[in-house]
N, CA, C and O atoms as CSV, one atom per row, in Angstrom:
chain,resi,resn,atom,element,x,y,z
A,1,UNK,N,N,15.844,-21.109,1.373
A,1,UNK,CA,C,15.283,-19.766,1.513
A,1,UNK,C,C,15.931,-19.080,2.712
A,1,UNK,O,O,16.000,-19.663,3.794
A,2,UNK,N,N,16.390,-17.893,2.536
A,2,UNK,CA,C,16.863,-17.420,3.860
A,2,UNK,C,C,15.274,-16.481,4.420
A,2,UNK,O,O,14.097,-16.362,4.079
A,3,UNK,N,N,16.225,-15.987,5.470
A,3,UNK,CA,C,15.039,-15.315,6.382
A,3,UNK,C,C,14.298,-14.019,6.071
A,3,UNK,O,O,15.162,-13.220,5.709
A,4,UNK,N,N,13.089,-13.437,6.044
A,4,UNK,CA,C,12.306,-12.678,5.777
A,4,UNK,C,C,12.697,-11.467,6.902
A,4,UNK,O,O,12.824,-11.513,8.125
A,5,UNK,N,N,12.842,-10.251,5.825
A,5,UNK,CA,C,13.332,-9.352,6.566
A,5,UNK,C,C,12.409,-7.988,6.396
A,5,UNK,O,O,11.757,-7.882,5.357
A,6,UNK,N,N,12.355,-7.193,7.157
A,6,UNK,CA,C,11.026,-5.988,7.005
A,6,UNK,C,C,11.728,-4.959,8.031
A,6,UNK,O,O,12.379,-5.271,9.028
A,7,UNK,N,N,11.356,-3.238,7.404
A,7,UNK,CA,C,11.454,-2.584,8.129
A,7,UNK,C,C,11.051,-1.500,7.986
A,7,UNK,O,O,11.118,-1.003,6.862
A,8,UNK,N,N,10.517,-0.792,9.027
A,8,UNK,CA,C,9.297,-0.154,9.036
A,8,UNK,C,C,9.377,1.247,9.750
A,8,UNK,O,O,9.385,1.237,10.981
A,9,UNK,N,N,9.435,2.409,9.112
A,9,UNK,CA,C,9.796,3.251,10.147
A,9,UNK,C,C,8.745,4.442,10.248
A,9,UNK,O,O,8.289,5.082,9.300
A,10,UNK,N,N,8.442,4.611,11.674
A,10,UNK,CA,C,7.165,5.525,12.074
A,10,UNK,C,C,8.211,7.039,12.901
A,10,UNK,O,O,9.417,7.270,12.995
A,11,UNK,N,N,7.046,7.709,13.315
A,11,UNK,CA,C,7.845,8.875,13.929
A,11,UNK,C,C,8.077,8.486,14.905
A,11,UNK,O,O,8.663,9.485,15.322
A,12,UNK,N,N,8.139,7.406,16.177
A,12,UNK,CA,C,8.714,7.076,17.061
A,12,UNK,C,C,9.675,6.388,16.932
A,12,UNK,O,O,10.536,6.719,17.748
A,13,UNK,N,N,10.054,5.367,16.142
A,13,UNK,CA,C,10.814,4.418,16.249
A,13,UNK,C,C,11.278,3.745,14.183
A,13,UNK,O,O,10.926,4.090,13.055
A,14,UNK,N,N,12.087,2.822,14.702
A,14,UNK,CA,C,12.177,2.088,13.547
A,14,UNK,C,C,12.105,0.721,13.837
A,14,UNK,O,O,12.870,0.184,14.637
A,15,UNK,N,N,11.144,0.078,13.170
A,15,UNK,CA,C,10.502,-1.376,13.746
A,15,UNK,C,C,11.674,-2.294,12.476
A,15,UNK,O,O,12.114,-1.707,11.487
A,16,UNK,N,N,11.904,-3.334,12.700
A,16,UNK,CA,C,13.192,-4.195,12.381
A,16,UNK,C,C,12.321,-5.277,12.840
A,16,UNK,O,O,11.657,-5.192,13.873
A,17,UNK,N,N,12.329,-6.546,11.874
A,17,UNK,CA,C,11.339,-7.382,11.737
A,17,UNK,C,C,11.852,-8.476,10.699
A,17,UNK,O,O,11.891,-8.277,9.484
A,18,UNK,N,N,12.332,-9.927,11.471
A,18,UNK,CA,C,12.788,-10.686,11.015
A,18,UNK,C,C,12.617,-12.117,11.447
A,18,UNK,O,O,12.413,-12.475,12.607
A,19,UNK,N,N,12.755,-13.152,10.048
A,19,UNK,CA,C,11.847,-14.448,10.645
A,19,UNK,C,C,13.356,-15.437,10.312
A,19,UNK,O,O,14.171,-15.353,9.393
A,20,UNK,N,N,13.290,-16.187,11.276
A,20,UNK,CA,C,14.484,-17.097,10.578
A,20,UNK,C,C,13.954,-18.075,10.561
A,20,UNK,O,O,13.263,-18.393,11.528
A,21,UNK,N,N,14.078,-18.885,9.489
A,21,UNK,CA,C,13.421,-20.318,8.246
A,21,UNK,C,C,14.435,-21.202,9.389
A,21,UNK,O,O,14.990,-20.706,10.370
A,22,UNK,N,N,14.495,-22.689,8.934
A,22,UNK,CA,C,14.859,-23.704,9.435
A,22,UNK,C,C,16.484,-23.888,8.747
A,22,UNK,O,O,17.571,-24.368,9.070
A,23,UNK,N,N,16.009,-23.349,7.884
A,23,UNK,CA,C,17.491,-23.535,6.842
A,23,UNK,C,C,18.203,-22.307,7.057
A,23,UNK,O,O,18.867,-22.104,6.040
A,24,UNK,N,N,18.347,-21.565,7.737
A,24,UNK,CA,C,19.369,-20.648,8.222
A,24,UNK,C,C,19.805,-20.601,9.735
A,24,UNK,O,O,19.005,-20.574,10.670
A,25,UNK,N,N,21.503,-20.594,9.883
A,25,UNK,CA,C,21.420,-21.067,10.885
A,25,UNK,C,C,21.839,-19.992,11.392
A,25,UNK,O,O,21.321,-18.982,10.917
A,26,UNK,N,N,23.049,-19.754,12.671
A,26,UNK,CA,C,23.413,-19.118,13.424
A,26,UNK,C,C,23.724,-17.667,12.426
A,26,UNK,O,O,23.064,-16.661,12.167
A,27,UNK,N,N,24.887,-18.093,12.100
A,27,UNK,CA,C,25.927,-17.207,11.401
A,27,UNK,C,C,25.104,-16.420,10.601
A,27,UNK,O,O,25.246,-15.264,10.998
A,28,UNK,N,N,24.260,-16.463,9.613
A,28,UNK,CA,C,23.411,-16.329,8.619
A,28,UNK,C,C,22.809,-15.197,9.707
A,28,UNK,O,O,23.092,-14.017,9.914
A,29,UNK,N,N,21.894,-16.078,10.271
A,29,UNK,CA,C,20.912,-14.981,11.051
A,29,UNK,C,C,21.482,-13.942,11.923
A,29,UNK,O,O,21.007,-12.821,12.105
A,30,UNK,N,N,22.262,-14.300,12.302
A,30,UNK,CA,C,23.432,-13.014,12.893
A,30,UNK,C,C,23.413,-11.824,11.904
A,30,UNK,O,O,22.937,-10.689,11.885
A,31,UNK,N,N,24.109,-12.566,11.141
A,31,UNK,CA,C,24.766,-11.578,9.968
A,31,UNK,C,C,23.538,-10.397,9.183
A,31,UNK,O,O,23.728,-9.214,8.901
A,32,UNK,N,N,22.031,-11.400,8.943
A,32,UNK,CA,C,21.294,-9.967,8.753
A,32,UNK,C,C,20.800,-9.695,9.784
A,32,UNK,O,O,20.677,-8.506,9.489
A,33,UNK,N,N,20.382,-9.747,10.792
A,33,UNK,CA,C,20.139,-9.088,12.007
A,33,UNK,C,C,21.186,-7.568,12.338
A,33,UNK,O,O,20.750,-6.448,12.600
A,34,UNK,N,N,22.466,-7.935,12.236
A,34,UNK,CA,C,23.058,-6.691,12.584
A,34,UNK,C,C,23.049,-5.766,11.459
A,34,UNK,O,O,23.157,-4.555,11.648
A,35,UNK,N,N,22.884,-6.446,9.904
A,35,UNK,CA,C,22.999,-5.392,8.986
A,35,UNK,C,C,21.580,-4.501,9.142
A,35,UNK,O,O,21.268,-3.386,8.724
A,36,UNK,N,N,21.018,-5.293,9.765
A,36,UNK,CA,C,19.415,-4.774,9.674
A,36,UNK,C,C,20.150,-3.723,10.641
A,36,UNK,O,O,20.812,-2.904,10.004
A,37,UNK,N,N,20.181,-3.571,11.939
A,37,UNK,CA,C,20.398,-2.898,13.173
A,37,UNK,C,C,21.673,-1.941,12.542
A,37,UNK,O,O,21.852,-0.862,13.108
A,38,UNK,N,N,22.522,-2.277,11.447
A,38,UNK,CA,C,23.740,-1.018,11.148
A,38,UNK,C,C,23.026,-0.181,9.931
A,38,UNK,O,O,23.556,0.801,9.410
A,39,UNK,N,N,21.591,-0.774,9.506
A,39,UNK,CA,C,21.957,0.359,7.853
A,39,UNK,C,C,20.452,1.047,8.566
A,39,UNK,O,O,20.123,2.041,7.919
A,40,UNK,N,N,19.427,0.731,9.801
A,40,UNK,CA,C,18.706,1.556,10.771
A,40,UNK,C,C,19.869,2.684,11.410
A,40,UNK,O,O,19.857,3.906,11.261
A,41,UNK,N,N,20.285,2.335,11.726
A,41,UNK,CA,C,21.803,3.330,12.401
A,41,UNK,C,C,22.345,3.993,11.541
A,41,UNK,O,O,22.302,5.170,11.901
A,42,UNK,N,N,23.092,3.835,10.103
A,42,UNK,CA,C,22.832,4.937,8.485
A,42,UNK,C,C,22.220,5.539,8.739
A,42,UNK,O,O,22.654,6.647,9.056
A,43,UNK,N,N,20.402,5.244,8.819
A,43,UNK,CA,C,19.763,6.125,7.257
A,43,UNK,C,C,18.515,6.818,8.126
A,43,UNK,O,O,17.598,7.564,7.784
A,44,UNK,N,N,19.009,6.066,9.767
A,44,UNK,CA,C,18.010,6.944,11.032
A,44,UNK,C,C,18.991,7.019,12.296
A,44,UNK,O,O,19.133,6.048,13.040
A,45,UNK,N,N,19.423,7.806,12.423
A,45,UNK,CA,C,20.657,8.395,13.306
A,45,UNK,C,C,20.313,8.115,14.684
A,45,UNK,O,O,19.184,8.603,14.744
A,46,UNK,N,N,20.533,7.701,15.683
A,46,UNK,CA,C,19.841,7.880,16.970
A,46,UNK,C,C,18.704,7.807,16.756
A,46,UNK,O,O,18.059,8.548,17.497
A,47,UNK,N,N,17.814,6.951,15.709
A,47,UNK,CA,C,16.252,6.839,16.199
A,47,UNK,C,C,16.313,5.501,17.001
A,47,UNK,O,O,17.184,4.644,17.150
A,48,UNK,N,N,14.589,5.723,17.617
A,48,UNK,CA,C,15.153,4.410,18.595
A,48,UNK,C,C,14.561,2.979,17.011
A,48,UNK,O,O,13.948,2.982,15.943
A,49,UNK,N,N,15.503,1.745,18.183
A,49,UNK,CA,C,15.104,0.396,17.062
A,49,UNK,C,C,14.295,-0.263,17.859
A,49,UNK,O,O,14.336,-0.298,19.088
A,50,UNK,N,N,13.517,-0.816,17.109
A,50,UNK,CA,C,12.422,-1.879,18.476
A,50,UNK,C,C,12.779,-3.561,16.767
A,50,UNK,O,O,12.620,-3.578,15.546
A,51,UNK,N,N,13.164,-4.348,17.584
A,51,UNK,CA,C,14.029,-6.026,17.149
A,51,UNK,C,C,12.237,-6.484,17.311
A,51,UNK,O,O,11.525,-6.323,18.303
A,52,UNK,N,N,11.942,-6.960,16.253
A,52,UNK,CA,C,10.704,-8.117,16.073
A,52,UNK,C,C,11.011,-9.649,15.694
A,52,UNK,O,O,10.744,-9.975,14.537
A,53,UNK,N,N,11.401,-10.358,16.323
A,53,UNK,CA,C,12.125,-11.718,15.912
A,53,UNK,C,C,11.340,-13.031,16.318
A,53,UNK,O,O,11.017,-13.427,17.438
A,54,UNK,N,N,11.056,-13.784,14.619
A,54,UNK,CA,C,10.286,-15.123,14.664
A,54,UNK,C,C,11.582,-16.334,14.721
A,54,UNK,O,O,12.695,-15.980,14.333
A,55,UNK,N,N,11.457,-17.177,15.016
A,55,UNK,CA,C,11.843,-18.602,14.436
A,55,UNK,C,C,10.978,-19.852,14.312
A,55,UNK,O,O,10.215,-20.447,15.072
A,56,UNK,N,N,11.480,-20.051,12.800
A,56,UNK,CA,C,10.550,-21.183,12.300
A,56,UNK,C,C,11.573,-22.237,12.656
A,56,UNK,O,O,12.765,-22.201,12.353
A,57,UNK,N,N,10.769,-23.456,13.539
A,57,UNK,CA,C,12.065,-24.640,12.897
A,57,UNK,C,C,12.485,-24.471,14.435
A,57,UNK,O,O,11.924,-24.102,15.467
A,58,UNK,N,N,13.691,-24.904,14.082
A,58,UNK,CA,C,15.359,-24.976,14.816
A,58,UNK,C,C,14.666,-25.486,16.064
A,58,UNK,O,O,14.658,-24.676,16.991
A,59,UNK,N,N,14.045,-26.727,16.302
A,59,UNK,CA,C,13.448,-26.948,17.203
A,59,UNK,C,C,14.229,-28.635,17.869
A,59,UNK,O,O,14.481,-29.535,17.067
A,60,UNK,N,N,14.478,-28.777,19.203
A,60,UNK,CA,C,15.409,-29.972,19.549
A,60,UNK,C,C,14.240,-31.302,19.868
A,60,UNK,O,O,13.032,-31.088,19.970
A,61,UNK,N,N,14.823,-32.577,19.988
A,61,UNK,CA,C,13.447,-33.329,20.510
A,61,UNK,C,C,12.585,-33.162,21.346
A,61,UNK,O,O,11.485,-33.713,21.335
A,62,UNK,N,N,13.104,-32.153,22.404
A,62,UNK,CA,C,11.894,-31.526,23.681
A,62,UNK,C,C,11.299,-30.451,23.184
A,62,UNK,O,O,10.766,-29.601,23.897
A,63,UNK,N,N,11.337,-30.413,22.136
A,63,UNK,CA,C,10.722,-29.509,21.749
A,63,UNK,C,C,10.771,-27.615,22.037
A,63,UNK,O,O,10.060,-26.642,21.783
A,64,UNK,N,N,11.833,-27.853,22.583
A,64,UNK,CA,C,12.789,-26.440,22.695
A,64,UNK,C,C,13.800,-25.853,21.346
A,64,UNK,O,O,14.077,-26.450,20.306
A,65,UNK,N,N,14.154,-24.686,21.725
A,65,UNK,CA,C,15.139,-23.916,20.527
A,65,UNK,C,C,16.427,-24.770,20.380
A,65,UNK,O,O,17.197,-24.805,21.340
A,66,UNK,N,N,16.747,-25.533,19.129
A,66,UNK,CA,C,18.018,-26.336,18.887
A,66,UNK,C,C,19.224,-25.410,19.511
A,66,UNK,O,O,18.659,-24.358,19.810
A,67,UNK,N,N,20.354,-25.320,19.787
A,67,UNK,CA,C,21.604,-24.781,20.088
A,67,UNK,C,C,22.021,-23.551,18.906
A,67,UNK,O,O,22.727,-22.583,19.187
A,68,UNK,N,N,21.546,-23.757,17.809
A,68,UNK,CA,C,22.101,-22.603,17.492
A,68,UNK,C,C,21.121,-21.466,17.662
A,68,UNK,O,O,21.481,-20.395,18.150
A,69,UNK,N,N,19.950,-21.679,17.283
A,69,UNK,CA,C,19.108,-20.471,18.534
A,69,UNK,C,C,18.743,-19.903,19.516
A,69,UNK,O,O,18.090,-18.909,19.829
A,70,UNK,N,N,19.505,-21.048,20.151
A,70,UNK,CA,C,19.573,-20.618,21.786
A,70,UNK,C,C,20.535,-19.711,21.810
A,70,UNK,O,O,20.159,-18.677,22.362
A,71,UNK,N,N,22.149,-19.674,21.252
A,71,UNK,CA,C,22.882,-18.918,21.149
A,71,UNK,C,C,22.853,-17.946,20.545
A,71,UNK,O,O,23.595,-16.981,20.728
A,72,UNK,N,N,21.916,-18.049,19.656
A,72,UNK,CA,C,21.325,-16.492,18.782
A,72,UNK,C,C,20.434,-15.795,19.804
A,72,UNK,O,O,20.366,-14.566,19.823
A,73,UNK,N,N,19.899,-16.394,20.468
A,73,UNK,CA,C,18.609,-15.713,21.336
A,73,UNK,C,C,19.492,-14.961,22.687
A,73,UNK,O,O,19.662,-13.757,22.882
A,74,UNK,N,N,19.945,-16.077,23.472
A,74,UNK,CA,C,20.388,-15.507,24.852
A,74,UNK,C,C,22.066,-15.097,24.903
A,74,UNK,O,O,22.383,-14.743,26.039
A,75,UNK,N,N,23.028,-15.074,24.069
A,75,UNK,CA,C,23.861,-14.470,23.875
A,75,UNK,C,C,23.861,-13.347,22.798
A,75,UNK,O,O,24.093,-12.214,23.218
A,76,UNK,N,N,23.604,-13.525,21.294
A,76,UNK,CA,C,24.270,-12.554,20.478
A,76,UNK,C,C,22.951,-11.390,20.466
A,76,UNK,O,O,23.045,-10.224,20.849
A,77,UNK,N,N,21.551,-12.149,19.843
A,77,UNK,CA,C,20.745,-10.950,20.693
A,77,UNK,C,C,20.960,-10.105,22.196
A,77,UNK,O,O,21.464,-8.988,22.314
A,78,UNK,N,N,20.513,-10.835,23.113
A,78,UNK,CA,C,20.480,-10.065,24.348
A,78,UNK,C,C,21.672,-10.045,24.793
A,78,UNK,O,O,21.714,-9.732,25.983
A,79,UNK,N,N,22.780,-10.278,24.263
A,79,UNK,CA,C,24.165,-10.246,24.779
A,79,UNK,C,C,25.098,-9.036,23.888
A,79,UNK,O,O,26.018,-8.385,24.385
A,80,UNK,N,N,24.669,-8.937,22.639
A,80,UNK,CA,C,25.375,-8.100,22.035
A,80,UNK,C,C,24.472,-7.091,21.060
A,80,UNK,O,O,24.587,-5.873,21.201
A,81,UNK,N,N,23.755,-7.539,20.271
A,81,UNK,CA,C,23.090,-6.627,19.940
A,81,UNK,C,C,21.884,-6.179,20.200
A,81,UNK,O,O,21.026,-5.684,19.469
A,82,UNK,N,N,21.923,-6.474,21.641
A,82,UNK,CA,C,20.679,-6.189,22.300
A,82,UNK,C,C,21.196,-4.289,22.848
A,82,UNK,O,O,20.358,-3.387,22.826
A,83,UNK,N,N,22.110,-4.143,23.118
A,83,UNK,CA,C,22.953,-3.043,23.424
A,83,UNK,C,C,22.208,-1.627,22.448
A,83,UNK,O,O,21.659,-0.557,22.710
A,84,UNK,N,N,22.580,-2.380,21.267
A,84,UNK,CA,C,22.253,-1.177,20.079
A,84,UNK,C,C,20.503,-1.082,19.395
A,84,UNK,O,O,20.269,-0.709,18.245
A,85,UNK,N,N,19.205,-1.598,20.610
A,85,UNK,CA,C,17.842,-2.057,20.432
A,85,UNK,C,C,17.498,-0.838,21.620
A,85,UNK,O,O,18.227,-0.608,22.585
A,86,UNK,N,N,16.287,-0.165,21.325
A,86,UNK,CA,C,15.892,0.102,22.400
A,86,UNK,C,C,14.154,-1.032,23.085
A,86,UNK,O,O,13.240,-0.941,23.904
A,87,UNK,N,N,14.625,-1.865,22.136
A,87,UNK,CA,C,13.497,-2.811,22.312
A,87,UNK,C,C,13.414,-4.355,21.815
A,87,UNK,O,O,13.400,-4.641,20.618
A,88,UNK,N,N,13.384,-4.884,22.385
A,88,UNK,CA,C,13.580,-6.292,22.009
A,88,UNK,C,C,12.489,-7.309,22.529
A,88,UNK,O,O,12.343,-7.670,23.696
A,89,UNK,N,N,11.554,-7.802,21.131
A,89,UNK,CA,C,10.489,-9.155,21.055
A,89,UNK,C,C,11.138,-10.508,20.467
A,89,UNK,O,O,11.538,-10.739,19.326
A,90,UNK,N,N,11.118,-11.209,21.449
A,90,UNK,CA,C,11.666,-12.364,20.686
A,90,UNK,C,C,10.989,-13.432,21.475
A,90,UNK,O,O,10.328,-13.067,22.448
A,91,UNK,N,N,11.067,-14.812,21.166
A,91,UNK,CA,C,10.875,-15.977,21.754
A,91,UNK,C,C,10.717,-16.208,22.895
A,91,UNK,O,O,9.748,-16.611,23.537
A,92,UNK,N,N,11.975,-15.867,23.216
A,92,UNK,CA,C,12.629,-16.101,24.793
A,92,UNK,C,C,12.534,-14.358,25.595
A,92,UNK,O,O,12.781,-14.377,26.801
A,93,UNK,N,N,12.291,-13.322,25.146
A,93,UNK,CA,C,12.211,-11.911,25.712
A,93,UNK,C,C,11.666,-11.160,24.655
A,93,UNK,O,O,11.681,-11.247,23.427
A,94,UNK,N,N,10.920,-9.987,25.935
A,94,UNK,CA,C,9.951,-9.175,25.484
A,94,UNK,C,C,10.191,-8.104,26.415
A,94,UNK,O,O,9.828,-8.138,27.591
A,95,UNK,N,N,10.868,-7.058,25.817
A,95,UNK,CA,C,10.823,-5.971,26.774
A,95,UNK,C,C,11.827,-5.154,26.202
A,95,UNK,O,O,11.857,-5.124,24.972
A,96,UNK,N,N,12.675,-4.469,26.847
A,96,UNK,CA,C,13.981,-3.355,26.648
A,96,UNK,C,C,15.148,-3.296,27.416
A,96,UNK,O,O,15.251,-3.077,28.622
A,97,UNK,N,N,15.869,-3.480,26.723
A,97,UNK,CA,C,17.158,-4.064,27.777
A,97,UNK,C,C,17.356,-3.346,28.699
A,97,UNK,O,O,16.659,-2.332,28.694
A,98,UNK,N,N,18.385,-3.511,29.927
A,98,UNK,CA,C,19.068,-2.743,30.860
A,98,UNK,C,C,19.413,-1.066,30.606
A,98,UNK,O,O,19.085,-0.022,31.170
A,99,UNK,N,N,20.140,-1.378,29.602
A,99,UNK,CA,C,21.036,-0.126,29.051
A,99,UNK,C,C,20.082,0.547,27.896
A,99,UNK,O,O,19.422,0.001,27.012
A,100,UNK,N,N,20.255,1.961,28.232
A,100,UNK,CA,C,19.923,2.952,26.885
A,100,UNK,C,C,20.574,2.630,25.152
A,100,UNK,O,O,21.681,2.598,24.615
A,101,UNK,N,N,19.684,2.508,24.896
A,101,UNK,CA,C,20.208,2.433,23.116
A,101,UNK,C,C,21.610,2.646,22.995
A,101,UNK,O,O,21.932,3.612,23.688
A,102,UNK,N,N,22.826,2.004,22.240
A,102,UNK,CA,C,24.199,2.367,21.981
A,102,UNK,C,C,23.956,2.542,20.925
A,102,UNK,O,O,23.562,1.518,20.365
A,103,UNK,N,N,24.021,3.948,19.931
A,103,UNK,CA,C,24.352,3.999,18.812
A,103,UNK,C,C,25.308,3.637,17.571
A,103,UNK,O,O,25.218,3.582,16.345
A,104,UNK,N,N,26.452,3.381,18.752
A,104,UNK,CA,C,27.980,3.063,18.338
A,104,UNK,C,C,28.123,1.394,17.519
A,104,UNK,O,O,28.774,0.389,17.803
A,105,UNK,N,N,27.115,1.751,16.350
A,105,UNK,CA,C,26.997,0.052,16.150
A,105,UNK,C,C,28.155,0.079,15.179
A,105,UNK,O,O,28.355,1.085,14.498
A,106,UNK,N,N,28.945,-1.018,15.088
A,106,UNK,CA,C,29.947,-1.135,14.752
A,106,UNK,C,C,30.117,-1.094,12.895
A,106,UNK,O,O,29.215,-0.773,12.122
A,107,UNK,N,N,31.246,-1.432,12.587
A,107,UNK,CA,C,30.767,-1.196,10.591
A,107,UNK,C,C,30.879,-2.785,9.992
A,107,UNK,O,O,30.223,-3.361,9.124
A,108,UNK,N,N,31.739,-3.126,10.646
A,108,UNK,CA,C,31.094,-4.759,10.854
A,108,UNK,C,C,31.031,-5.965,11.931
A,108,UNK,O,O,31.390,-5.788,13.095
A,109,UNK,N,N,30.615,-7.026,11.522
A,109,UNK,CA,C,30.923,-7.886,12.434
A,109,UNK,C,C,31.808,-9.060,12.036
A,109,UNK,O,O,31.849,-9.600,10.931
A,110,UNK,N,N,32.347,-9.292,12.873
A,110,UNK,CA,C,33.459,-10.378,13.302
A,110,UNK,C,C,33.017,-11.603,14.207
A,110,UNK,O,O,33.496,-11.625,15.341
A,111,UNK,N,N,32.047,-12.759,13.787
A,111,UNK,CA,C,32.060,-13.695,14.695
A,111,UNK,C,C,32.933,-14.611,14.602
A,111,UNK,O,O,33.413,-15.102,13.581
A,112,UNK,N,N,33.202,-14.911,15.995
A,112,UNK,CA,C,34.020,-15.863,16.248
A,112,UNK,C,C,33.908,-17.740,16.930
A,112,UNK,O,O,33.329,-18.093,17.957
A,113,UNK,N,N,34.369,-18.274,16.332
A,113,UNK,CA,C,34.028,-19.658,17.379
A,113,UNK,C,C,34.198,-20.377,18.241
A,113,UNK,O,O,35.315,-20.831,18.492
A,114,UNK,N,N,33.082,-20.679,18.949
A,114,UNK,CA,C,33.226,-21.055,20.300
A,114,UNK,C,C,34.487,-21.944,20.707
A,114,UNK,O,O,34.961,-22.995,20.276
A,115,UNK,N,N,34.840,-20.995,21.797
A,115,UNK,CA,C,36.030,-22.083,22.574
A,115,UNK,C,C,35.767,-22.950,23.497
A,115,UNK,O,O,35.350,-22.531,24.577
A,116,UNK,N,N,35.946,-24.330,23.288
A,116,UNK,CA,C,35.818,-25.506,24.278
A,116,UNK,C,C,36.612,-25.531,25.384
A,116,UNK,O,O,36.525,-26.461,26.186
């Protein structure tokens, strides 16, 4: 099953609302996360986005976020598409980033893999 996706749009904002299952990993959840955050950027121009993000699962023996959610959480969220959020709930953060909303969300994405 991939991840449960919802989106919700009021006169303030557009709420973006997504759960990632155990069986989806990095790449996957990347990949609709930003489509979520590029077709909000379509079809609501400069409205603001507020990111609602669950994870089921992906859990290590201490009972912390396995590695590929850690890297979904504290890099590609709050590292990259935290940029184009004017609001971000997640696991690990709750609040609104540094920077004002970037509209300039790109037409796609290109991930790449980690260099050792």
């Amino acid at each position: 099953m991939s991840g449960k996706r919802k989106t919700v749009v009021t006169d303030k904002a557009v709420a973006l609302y997504h759960v990632v299952y155990k069986e989806e990993g990095f790449e996957v959840a990347a990949r609709h996360l930003f489509e979520m955050v590029r077709s909000a950027q379509q079809q609501w121009p400069g409205k603001r986005r507020v990111l609602y993000l669950d994870i089921e699962g992906h859990r290590n023996t201490a009972g912390g976020f396995d590695g590929d959610m850690l890297e979904l959480l504290q890099h590609y969220v709050m590292g990259f598409l935290g940029r184009h959020l004017s609001e971000l709930h997640t696991p690990l953060y709750d609040g609104e980033p540094s920077a004002p909303q970037d509209n300039n969300v790109p037409d796609d994405l290109q991930l790449q893999a980690p260099t050792s």
